[in-house]
PLY file of the C-alpha trace (Angstrom):
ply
format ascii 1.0
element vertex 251
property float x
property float y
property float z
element edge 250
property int vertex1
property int vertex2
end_header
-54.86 -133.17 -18.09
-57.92 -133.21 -20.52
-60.41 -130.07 -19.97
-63.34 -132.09 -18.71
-65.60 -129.30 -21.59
-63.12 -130.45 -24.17
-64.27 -134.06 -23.96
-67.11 -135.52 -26.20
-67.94 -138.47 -25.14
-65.96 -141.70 -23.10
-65.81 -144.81 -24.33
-65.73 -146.93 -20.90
-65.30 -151.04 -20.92
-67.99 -152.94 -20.51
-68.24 -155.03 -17.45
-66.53 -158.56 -17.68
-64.37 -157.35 -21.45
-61.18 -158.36 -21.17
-60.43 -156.80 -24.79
-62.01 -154.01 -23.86
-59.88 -153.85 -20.89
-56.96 -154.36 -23.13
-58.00 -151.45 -25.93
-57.68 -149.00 -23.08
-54.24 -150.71 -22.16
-53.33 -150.44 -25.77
-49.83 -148.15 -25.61
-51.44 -146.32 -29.76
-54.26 -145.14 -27.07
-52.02 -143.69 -24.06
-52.95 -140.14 -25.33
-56.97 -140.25 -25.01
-56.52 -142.95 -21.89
-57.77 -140.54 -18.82
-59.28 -142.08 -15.03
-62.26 -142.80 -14.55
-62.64 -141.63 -11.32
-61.56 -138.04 -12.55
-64.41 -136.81 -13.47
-67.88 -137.24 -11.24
-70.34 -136.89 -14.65
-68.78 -140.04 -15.95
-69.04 -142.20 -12.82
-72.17 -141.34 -12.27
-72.98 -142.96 -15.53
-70.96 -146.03 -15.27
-73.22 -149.23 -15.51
-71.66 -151.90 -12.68
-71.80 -155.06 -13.00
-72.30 -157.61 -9.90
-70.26 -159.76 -11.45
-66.86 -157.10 -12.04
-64.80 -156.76 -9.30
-65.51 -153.32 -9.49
-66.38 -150.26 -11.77
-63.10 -149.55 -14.67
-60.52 -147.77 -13.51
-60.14 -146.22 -17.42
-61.62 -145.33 -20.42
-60.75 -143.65 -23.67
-62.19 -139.99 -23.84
-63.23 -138.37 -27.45
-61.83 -134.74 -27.81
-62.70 -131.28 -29.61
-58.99 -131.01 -29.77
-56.07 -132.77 -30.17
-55.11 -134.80 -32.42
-57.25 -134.28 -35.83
-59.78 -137.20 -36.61
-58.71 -139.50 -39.38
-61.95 -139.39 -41.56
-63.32 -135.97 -42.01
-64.32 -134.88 -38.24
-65.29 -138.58 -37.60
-63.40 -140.76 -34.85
-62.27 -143.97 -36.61
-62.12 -147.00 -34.96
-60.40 -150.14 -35.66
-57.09 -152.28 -36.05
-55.33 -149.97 -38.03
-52.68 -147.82 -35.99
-51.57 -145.65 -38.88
-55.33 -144.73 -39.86
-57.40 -145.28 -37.39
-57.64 -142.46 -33.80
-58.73 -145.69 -31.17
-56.57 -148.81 -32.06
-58.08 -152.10 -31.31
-56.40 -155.48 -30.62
-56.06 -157.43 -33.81
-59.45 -160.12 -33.14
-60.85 -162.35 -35.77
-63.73 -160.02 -37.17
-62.40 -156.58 -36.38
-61.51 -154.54 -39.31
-58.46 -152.18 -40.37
-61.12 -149.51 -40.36
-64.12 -150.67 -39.01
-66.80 -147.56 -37.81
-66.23 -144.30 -36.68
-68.17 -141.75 -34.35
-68.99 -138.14 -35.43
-71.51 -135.58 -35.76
-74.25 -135.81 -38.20
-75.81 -132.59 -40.25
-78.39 -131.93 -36.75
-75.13 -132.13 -34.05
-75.62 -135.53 -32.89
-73.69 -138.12 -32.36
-73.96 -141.32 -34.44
-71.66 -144.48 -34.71
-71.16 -145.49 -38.88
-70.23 -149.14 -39.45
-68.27 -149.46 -42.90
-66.88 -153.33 -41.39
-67.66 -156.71 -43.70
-68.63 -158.19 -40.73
-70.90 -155.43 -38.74
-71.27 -153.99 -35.27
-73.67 -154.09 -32.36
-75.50 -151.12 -30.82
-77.53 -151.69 -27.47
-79.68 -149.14 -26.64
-80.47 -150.53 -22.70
-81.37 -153.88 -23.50
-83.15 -153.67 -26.98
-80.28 -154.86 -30.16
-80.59 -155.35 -33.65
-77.60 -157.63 -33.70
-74.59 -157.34 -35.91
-75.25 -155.10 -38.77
-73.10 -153.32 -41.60
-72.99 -150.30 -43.91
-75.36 -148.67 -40.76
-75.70 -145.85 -38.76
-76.91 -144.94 -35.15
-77.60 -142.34 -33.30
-76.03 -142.22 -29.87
-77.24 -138.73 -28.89
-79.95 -136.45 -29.71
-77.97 -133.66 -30.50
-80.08 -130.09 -29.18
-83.82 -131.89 -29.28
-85.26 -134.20 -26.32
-85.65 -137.12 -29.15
-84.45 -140.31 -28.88
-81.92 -141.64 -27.67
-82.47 -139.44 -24.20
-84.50 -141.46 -22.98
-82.07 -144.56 -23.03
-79.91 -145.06 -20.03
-77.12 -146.89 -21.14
-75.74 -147.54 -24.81
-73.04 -150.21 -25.43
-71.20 -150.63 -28.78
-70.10 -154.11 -28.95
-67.30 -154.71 -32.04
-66.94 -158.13 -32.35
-67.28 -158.68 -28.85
-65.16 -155.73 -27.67
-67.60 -154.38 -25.83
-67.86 -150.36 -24.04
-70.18 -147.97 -22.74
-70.02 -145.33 -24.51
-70.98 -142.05 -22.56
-71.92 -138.50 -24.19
-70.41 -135.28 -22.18
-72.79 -132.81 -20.55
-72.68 -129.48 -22.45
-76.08 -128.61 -21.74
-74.54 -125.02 -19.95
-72.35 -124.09 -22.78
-74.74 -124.56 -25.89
-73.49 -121.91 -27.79
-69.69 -122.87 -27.58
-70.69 -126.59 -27.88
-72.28 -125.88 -31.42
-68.98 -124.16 -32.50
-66.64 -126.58 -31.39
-69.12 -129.13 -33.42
-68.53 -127.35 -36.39
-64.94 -126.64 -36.18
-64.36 -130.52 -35.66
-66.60 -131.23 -38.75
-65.07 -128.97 -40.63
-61.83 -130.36 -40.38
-60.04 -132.32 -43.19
-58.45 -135.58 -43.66
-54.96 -135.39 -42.16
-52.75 -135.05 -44.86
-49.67 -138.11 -45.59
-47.48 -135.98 -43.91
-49.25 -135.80 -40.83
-50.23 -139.08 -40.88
-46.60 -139.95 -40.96
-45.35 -137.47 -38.07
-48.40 -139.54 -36.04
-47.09 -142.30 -37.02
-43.38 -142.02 -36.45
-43.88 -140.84 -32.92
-42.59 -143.65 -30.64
-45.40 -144.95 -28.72
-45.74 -144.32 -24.99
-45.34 -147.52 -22.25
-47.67 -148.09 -20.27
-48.26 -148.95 -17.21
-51.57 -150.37 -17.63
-50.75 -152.93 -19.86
-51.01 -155.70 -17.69
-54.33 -157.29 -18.85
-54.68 -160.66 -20.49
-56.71 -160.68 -23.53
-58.34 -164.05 -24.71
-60.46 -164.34 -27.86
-62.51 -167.46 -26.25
-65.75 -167.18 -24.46
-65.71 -166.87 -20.73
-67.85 -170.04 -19.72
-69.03 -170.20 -16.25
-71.10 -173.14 -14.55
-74.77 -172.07 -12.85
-76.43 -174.86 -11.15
-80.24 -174.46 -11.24
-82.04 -176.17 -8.34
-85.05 -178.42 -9.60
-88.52 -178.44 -7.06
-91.22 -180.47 -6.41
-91.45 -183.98 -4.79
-88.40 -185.34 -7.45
-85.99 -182.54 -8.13
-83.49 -182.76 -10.49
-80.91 -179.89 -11.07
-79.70 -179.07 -14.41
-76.67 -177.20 -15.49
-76.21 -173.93 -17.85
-73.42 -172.18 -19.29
-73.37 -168.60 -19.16
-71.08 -166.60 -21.14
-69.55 -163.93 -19.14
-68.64 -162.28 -22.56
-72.14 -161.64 -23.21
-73.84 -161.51 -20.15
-77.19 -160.02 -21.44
-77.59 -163.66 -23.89
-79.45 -166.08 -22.50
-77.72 -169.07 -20.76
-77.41 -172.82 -22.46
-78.31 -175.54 -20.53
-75.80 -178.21 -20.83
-77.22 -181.72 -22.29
-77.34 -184.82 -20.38
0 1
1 2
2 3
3 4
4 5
5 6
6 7
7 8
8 9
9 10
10 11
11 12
12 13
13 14
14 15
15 16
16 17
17 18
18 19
19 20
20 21
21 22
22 23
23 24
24 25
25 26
26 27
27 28
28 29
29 30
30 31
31 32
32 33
33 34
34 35
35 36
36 37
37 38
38 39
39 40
40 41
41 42
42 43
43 44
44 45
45 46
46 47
47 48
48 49
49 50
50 51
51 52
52 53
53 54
54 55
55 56
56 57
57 58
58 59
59 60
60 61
61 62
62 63
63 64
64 65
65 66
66 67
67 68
68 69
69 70
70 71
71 72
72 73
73 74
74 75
75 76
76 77
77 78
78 79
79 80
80 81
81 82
82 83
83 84
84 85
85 86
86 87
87 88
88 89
89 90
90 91
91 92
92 93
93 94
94 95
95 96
96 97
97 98
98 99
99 100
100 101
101 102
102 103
103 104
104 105
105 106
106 107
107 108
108 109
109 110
110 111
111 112
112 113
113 114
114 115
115 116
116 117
117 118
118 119
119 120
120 121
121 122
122 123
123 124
124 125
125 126
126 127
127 128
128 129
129 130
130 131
131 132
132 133
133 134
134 135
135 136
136 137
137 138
138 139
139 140
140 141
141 142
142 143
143 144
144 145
145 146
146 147
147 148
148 149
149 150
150 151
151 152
152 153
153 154
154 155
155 156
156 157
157 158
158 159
159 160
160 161
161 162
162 163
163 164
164 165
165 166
166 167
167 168
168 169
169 170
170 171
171 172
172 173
173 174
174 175
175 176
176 177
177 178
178 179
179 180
180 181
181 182
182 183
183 184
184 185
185 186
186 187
187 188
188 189
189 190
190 191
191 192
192 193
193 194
194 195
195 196
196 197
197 198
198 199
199 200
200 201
201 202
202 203
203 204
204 205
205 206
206 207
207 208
208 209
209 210
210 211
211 212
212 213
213 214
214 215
215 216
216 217
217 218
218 219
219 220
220 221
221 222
222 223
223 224
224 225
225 226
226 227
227 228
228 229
229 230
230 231
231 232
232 233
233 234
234 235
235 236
236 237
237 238
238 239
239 240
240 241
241 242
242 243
243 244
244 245
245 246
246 247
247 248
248 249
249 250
């Protein structure tokens, strides 16, 4: 069992994500898979959705130790198995190597997008949209800065969508800062170790029940008309991205 101080941050799926729900699935991530329910920081912090049949049962956790990061200290992120430390499903948009998370030179956490195709940050409810060859800070390292103020911050890669949550290691300051810079100083896992990594036969799980569909979610909403001749109209709501505004559905 992961140390709960040895964790960095979680990535958690976003309500209504079935690919999200399938990432964590994903047998290449068995070994940073932990429960949810595990540790009571992290389900404090869990955003709900009305609309979920209830909070995720799983989410990927980011650790000081481990297995070394593929890119220099930095957590990459995408399709590839062999190069990349949290495997996505293979989705129209996603790259081999698509971002990465890491520490900056001031100990805070920032998401890099090196994709053709970009990545979404949401800080609450404010987003830029899809954006490449960026970077954004997810924590504010030892100031009060932003983002501390934000309550929840979502990456959303090509609609695989999670929360991703920063570990408390406000107590343990001094150790934090030396783990920091023991993971950034490590190198670039050598061919060799890339190769025992990838030779070693991946785990079943038994999580790996979800269904994963690349189409849009579409659900009806009937809106009630008033006045003396009411008329009700119809919208489409994508339960894929919940937060967009819905589409009313033409005559």
């Amino acid at each position: 069992m992961t140390s709960s101080q040895d964790i960095i941050a979680w990535l958690v799926p976003a309500p209504n994500c079935p690919a999200a729900e399938k990432t964590v699935s994903m047998p290449e991530n068995t070994s940073r898979r932990i429960t949810c329910a595990g540790t009571d920081f992290l389900s404090s912090r869990i955003r709900t959705s009305l609309l979920a049949e209830g909070p995720p049962q799983h989410a990927l956790a980011l650790t000081f130790t481990g297995q070394p990061p593929r890119r220099h200290g930095r957590f990459v992120i995408g399709t590839d198995a062999r190069h990349c430390d949290i495997v996505l499903p293979k989705l129209d948009g996603i790259a081999p190597q698509h971002c990465s998370v890491g520490f900056d030179d001031l100990s805070r956490l920032t998401l890099d997008d090196f994709s053709e195709t970009g990545t979404q940050v949401w800080y609450d409810w404010d987003c830029a949209g899809d954006q490449r060859d960026y970077s954004w800070i997810l924590t504010s390292g030892y100031t009060d800065g932003f983002p501390s103020n934000v309550r929840c911050i979502t990456i959303d890669i090509q609609g695989i969508r999670f929360q991703i949550i920063a570990n408390d290691h406000s107590s343990e300051k001094e150790a934090f800062a030396e783990k920091v810079d023991a993971l950034c100083a490590q190198s670039e896992p050598n061919a060799t170790q890339l190769d025992a990594l990838w030779s070693e036969p991946p785990c079943t799980s038994p999580f790996n029940v979800f269904a994963l569909s690349a189409l849009p979610v579409l659900r009806h909403v009937v809106v009630k008309g008033l006045g003396e001749n009411p008329s009700d109209e119809v919208y489409l709501w994508d339960m894929c991205r919940p937060w967009e505004p819905m589409v009313r559905v033409s005559a």
